[in-house]
N, C-alpha and C positions, 0 to 999 in steps of 0.2 A: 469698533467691534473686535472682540479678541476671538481668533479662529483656534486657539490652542485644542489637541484633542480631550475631550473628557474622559474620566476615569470610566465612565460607561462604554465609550467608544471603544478604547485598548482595550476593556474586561472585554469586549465581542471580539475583536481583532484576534486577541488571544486564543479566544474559546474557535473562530474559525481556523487557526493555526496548529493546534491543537487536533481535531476531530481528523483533520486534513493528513496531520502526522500519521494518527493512530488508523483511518481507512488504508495509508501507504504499507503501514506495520503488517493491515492486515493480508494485502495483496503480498506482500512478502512473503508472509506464513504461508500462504495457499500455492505460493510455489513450491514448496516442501512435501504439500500435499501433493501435488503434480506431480515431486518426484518419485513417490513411495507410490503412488497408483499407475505410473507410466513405467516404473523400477530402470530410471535414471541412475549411472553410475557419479557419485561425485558432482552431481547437479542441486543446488538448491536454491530455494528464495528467487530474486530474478533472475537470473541463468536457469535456473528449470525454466520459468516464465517464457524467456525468453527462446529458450529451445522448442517448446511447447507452441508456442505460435508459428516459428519459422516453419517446422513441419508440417503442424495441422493444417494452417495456411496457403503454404508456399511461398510465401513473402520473406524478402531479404534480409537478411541481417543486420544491415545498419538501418534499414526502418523500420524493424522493430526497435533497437535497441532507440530510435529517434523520437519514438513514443514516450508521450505524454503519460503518467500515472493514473489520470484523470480517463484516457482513451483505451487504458488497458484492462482499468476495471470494469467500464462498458462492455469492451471484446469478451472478459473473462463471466460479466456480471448470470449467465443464465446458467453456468457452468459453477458458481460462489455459491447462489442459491439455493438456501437449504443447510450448507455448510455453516461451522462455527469453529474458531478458536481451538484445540486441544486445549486442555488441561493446563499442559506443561508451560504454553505461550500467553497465557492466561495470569502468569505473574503481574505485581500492583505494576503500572506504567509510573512512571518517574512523574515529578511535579516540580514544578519550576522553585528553586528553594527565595527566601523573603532575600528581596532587594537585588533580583538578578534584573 
């Protein structure tokens, strides 16, 4: 029996690695947000995030920063909702170029 993966498997593999990226991207951008609504000096992406939690919360430092991307968008997910992209971060996202 040959277990090798098929070209279907990695096209899912990919397309889950992928989506994965792009949910990260977008918690990143929503830190920006954070900073311009909270008017953060010199904080963006995760460091707003991440200052944004430790406050709102009370929670430490290092566990936030020990969080999971996956558990941040949960914390953040009621506070996302509704939100979208700007414009400007709204550029084509990059594609894997033939035979990477």
């Amino acid at each position: 029996m040959d277990n090798k993966p098929t070209p279907s498997l990695n096209s899912s593999r990919l397309g889950v690695h992928q989506s994965q990226g792009y949910l990260n991207y977008y918690v990143e951008v929503f830190g920006d947000h954070i900073s311009a609504r909270e008017a953060y000096k010199d904080l963006y992406g995760m460091e707003a995030i991440h200052f944004y939690l430790i406050h709102k919360f009370g929670w430490l430092p290092r566990d936030v920063k020990a969080m999971s991307m996956e558990d941040i968008r949960l914390v953040l997910s009621q506070e996302m909702a509704g939100w979208s992209l700007p414009d400007e971060a709204k550029s084509p996202l990059p594609v894997l170029p033939d035979g990477f």
